[in-house]
PyMOL Python script that loads the backbone (N, CA, C, O; Angstrom):
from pymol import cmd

cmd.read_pdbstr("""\
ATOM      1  N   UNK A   1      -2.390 217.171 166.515  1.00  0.00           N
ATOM      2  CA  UNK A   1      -1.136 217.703 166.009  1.00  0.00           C
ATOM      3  C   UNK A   1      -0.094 216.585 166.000  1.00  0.00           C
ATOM      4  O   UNK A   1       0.208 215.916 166.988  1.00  0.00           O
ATOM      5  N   UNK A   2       0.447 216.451 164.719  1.00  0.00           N
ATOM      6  CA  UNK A   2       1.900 215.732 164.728  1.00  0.00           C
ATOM      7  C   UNK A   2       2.703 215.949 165.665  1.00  0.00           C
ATOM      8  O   UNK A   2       3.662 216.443 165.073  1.00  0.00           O
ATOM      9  N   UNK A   3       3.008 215.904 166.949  1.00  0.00           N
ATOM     10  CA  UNK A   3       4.264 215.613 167.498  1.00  0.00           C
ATOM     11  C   UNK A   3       5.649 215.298 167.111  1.00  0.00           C
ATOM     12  O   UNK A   3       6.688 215.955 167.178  1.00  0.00           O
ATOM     13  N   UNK A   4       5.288 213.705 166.542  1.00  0.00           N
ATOM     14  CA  UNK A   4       6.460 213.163 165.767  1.00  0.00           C
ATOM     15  C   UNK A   4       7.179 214.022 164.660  1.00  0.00           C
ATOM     16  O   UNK A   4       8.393 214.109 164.478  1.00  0.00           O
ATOM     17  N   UNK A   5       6.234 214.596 164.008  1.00  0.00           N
ATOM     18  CA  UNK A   5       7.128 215.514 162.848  1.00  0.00           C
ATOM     19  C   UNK A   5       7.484 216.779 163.178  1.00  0.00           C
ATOM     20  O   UNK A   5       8.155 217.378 162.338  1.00  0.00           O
ATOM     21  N   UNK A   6       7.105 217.553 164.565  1.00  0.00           N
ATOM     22  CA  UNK A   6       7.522 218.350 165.157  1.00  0.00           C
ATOM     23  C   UNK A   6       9.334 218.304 164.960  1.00  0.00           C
ATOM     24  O   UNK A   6      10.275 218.827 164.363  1.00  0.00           O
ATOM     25  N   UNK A   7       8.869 217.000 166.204  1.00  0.00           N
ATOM     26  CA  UNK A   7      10.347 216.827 166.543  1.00  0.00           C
ATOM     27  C   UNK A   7      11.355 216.715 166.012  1.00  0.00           C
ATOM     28  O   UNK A   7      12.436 217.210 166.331  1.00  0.00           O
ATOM     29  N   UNK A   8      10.914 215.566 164.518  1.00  0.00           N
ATOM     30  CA  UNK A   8      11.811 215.612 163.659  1.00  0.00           C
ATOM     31  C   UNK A   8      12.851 216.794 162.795  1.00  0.00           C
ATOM     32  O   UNK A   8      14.024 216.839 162.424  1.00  0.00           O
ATOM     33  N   UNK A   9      11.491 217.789 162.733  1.00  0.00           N
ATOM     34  CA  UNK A   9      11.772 219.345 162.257  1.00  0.00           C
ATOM     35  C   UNK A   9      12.701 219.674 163.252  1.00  0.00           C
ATOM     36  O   UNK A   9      13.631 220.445 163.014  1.00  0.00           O
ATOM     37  N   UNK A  10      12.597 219.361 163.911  1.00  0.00           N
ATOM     38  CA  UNK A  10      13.657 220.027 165.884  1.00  0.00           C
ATOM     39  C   UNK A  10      14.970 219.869 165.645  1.00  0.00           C
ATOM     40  O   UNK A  10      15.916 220.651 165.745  1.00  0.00           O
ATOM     41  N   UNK A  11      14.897 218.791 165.330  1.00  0.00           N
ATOM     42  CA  UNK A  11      16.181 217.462 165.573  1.00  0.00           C
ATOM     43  C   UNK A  11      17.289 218.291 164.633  1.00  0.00           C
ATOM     44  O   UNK A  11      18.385 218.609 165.094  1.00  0.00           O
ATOM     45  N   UNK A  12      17.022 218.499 163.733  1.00  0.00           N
ATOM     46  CA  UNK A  12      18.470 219.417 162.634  1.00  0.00           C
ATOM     47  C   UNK A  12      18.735 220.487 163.277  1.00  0.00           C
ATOM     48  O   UNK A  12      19.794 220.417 163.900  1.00  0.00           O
ATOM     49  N   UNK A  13      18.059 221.660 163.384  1.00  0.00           N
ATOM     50  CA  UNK A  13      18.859 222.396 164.464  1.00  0.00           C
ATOM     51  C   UNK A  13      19.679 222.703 165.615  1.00  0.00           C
ATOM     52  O   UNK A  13      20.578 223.530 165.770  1.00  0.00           O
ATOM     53  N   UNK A  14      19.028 221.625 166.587  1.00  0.00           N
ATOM     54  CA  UNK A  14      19.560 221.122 167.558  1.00  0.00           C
ATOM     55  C   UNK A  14      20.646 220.425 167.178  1.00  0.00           C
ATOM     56  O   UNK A  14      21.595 221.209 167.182  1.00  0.00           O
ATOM     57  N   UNK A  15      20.999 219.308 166.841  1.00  0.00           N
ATOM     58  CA  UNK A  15      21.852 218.843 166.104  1.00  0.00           C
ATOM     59  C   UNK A  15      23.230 219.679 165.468  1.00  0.00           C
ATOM     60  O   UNK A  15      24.344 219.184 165.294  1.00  0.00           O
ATOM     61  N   UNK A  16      22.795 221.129 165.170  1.00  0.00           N
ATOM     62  CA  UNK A  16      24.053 221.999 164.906  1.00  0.00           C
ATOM     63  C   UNK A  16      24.122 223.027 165.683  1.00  0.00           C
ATOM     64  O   UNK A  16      25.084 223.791 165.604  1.00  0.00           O
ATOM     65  N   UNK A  17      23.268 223.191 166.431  1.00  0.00           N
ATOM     66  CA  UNK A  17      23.748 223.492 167.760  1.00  0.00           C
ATOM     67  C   UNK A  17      24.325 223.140 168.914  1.00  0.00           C
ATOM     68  O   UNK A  17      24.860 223.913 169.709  1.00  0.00           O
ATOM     69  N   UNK A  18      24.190 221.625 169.045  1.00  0.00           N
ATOM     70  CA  UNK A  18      24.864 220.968 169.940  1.00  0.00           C
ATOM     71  C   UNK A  18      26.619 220.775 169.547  1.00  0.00           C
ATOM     72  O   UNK A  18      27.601 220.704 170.285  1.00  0.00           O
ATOM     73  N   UNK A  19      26.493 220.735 168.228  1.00  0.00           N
ATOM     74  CA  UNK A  19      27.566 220.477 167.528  1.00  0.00           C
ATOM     75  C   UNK A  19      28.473 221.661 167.438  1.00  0.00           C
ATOM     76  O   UNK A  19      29.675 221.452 167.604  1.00  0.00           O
ATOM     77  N   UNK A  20      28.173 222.542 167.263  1.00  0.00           N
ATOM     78  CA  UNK A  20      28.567 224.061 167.079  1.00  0.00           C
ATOM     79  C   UNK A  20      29.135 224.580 168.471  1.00  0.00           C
ATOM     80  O   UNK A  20      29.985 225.452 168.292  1.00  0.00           O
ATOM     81  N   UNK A  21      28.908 224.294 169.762  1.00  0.00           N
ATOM     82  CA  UNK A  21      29.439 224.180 170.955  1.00  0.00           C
ATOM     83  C   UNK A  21      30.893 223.684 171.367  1.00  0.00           C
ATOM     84  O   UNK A  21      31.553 224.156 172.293  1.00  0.00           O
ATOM     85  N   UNK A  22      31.238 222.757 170.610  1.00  0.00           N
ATOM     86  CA  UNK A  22      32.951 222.549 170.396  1.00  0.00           C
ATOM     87  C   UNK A  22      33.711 223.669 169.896  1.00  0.00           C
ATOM     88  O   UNK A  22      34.306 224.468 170.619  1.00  0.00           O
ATOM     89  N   UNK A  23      33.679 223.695 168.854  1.00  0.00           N
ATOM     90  CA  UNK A  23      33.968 224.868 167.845  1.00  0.00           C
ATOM     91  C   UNK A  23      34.420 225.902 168.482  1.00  0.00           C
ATOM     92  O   UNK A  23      35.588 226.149 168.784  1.00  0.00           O
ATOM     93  N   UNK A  24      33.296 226.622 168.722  1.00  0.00           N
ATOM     94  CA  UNK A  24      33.084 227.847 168.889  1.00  0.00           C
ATOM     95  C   UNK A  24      33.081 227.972 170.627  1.00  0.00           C
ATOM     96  O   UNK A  24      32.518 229.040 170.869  1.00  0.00           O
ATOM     97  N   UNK A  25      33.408 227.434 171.671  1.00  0.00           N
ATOM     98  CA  UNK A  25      34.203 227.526 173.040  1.00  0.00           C
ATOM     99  C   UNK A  25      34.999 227.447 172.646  1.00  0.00           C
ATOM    100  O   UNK A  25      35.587 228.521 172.774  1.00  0.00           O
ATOM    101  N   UNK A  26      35.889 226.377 171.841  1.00  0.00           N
ATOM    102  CA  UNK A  26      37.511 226.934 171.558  1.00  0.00           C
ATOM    103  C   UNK A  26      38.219 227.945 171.427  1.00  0.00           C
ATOM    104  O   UNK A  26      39.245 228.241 172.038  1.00  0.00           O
ATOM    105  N   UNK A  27      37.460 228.717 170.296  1.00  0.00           N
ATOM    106  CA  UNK A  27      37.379 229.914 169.675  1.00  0.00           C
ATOM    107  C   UNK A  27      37.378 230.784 170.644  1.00  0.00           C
ATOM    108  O   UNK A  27      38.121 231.755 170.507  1.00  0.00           O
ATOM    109  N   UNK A  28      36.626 230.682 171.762  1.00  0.00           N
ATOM    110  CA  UNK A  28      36.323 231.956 172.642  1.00  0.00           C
ATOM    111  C   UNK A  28      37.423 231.520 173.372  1.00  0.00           C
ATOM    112  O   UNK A  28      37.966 232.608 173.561  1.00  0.00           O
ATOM    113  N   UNK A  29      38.217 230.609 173.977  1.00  0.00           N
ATOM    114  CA  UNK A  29      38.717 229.992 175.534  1.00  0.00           C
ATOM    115  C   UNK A  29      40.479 230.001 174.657  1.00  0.00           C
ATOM    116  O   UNK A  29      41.391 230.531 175.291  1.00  0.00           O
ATOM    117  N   UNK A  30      40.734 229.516 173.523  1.00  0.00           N
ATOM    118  CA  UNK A  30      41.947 229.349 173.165  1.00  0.00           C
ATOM    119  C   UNK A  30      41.869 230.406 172.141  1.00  0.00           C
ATOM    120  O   UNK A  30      40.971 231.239 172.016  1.00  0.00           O
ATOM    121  N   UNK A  31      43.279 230.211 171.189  1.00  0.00           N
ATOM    122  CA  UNK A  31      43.803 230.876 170.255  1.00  0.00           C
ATOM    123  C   UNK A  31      43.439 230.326 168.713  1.00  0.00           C
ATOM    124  O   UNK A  31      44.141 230.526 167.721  1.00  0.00           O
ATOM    125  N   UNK A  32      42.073 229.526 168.748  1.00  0.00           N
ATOM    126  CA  UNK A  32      41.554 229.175 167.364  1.00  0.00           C
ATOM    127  C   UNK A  32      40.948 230.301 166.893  1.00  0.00           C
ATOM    128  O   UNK A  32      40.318 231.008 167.679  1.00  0.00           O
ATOM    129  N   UNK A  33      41.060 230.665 165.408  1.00  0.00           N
ATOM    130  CA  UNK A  33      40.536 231.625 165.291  1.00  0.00           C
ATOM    131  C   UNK A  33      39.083 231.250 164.867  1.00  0.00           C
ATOM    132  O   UNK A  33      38.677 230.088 164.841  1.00  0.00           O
ATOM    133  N   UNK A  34      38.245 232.477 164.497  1.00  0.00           N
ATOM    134  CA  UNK A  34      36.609 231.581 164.062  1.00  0.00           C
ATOM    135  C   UNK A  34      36.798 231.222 162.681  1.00  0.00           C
ATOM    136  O   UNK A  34      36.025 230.279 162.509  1.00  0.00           O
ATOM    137  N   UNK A  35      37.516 231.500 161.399  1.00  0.00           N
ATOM    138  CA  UNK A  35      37.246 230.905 160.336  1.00  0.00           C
ATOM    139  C   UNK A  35      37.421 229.420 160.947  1.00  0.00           C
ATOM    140  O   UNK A  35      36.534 228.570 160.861  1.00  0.00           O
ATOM    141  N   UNK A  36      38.677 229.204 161.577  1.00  0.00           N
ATOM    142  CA  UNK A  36      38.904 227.777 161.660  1.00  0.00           C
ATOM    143  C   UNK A  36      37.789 227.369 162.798  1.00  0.00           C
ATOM    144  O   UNK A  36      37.802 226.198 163.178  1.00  0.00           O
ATOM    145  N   UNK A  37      37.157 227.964 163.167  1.00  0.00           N
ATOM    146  CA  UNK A  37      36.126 226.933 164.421  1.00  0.00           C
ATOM    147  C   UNK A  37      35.049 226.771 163.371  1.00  0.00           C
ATOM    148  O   UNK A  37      34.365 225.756 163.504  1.00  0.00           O
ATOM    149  N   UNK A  38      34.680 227.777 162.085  1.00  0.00           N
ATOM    150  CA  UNK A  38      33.773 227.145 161.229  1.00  0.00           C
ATOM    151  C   UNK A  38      34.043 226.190 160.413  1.00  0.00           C
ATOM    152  O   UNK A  38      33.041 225.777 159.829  1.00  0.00           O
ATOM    153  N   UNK A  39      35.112 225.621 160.114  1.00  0.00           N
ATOM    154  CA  UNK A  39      36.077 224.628 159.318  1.00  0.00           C
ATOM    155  C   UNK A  39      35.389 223.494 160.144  1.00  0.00           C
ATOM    156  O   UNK A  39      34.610 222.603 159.807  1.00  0.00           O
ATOM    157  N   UNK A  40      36.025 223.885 161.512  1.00  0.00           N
ATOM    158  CA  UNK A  40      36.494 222.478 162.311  1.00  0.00           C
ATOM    159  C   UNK A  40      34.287 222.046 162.840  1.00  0.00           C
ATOM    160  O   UNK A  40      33.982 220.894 163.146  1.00  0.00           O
ATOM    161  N   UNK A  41      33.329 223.044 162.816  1.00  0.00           N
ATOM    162  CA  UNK A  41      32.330 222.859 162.636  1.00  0.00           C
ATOM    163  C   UNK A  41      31.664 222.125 161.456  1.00  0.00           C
ATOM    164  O   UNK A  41      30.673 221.439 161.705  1.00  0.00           O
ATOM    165  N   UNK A  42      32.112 222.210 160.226  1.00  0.00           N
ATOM    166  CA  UNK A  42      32.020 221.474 159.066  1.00  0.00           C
ATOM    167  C   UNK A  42      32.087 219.911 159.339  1.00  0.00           C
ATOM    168  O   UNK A  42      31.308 218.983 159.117  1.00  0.00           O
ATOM    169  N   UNK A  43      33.594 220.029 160.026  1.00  0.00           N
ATOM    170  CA  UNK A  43      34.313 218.459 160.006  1.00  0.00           C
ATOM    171  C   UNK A  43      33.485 217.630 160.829  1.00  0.00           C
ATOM    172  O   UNK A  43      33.435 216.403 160.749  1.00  0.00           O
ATOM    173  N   UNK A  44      32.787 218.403 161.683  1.00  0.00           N
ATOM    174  CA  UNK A  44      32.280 217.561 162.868  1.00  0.00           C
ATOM    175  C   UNK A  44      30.859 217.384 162.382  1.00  0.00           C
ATOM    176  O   UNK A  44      30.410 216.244 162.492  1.00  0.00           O
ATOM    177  N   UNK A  45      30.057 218.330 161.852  1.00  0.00           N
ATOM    178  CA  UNK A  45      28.782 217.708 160.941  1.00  0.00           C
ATOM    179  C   UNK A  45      28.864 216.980 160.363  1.00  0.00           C
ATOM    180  O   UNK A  45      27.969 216.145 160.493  1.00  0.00           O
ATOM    181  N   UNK A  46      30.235 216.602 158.996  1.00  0.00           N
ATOM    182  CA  UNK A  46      30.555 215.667 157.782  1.00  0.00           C
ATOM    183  C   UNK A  46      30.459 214.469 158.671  1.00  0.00           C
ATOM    184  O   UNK A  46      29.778 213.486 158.381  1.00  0.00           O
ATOM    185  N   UNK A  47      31.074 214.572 159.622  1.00  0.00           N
ATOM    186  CA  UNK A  47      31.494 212.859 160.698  1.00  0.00           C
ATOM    187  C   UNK A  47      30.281 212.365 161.318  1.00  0.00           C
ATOM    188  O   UNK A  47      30.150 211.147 161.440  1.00  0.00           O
ATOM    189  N   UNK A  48      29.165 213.340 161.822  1.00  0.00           N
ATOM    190  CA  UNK A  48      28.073 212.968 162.436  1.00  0.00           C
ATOM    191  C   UNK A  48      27.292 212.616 161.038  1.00  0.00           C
ATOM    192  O   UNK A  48      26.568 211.625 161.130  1.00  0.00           O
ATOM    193  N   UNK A  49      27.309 213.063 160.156  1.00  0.00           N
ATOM    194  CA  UNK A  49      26.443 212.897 158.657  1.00  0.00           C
ATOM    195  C   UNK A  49      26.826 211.425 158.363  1.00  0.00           C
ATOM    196  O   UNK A  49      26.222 210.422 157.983  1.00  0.00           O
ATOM    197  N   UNK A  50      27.936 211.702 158.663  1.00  0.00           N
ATOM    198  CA  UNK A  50      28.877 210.050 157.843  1.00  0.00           C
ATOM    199  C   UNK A  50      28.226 208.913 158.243  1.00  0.00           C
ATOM    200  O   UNK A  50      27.487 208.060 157.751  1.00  0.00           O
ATOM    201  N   UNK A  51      28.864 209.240 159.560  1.00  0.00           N
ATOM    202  CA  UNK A  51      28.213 207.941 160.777  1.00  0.00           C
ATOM    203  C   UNK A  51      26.782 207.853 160.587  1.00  0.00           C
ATOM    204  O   UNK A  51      26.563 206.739 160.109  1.00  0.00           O
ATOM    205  N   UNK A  52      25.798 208.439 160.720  1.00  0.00           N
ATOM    206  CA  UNK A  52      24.522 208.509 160.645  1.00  0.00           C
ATOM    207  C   UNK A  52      24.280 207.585 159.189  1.00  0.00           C
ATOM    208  O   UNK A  52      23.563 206.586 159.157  1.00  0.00           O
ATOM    209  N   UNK A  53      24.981 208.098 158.080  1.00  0.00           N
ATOM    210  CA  UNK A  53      24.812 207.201 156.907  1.00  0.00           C
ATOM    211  C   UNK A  53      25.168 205.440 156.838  1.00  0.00           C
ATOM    212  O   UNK A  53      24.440 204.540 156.420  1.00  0.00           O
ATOM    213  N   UNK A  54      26.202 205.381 157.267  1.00  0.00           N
ATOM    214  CA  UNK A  54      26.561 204.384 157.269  1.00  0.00           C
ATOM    215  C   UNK A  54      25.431 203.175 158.664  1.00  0.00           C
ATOM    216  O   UNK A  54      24.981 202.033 158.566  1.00  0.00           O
ATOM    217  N   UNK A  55      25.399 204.013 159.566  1.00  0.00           N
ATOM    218  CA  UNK A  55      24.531 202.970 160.204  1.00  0.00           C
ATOM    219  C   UNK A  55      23.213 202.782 159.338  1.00  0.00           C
ATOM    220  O   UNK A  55      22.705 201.703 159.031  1.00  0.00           O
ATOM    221  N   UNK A  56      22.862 203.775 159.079  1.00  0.00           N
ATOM    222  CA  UNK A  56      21.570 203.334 158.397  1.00  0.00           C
ATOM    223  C   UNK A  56      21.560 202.431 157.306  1.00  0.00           C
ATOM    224  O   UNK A  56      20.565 201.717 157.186  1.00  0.00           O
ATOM    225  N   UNK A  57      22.756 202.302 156.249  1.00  0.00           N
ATOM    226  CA  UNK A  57      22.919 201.293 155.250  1.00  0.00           C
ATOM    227  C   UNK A  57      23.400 199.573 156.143  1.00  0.00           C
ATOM    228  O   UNK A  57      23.373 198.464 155.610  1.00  0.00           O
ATOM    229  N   UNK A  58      23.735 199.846 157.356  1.00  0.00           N
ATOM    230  CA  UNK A  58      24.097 198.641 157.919  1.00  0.00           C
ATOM    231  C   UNK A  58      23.259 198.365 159.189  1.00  0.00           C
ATOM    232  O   UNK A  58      23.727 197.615 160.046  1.00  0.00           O
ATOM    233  N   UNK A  59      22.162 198.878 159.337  1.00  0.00           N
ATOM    234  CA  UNK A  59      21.140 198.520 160.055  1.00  0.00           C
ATOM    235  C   UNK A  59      21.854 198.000 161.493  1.00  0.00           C
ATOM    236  O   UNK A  59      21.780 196.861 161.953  1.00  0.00           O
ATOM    237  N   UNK A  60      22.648 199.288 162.141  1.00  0.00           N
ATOM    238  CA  UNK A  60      22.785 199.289 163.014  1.00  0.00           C
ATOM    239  C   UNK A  60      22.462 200.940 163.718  1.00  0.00           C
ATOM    240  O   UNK A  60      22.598 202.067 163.243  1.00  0.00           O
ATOM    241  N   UNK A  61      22.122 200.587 164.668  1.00  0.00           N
ATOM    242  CA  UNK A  61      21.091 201.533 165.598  1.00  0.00           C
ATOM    243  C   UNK A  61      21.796 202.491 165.979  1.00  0.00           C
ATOM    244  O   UNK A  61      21.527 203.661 165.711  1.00  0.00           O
ATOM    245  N   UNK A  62      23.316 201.924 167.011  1.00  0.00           N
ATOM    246  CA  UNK A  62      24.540 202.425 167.515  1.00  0.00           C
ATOM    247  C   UNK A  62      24.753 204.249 166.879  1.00  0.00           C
ATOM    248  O   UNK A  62      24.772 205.364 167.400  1.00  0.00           O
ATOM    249  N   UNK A  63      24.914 203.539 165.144  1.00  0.00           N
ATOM    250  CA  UNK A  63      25.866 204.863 164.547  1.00  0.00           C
ATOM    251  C   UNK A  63      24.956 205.434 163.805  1.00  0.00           C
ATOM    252  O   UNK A  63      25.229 206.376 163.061  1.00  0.00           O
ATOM    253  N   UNK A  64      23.416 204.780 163.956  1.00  0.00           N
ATOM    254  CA  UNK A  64      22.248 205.638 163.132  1.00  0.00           C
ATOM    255  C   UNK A  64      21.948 207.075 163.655  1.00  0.00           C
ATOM    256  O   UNK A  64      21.300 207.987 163.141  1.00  0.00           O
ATOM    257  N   UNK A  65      22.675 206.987 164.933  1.00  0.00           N
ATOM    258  CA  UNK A  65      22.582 208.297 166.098  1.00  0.00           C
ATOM    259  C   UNK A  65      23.198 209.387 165.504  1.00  0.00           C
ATOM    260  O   UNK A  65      22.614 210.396 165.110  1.00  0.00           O
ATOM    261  N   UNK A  66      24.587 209.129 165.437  1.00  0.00           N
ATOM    262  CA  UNK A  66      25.755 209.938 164.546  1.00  0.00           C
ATOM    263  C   UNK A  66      26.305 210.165 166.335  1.00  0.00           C
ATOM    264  O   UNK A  66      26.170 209.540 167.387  1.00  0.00           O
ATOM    265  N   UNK A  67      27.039 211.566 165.838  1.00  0.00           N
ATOM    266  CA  UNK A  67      27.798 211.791 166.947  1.00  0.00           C
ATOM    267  C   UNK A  67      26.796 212.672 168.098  1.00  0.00           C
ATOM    268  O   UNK A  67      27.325 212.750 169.207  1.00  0.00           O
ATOM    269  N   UNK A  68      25.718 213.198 168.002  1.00  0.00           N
ATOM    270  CA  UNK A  68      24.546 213.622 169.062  1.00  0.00           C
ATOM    271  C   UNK A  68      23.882 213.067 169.495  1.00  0.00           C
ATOM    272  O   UNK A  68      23.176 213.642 170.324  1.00  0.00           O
ATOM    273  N   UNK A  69      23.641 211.588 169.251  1.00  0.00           N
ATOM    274  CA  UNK A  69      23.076 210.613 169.584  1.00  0.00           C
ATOM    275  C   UNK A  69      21.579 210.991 169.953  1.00  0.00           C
ATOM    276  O   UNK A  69      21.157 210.946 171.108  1.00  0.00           O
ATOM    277  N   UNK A  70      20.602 211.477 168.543  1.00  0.00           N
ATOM    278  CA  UNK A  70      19.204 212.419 168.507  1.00  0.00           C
ATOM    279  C   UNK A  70      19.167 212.304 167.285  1.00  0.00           C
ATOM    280  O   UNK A  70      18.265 212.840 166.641  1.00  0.00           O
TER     281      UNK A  70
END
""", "prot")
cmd.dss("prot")
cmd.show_as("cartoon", "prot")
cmd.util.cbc("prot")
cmd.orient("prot")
């Protein structure tokens, strides 16, 4: 069995789940409401997407992570 492509399959979910944990404690703990914790969930995928892109066009390892570093 592939392992490796397991994981890979893994890795996107996790990834917006880990991410989705900012958001949405706000939402529950302060006065954000949830449209805006799904907004502010957007912003924080676009930035981990970003980063992830850009390291990979500049062959650095650092920001190939994005912001979950996975």
């Amino acid at each position: 069995m592939k392992w490796d492509a397991i994981w890979e399959a893994c890795k996107e979910p996790l990834r917006l789940l880990v991410l989705a944990i900012i958001p949405f404690g706000l939402a529950f703990l302060t006065e954000v409401t949830w449209p805006q914790a799904g907004v502010l969930l957007l912003v924080l995928r676009f930035i981990d997407k970003y980063l992830h892109e850009i390291g990979a066009a500049k062959k650095e390892s650092s920001l190939t992570l994005g912001l979950t570093r996975f």
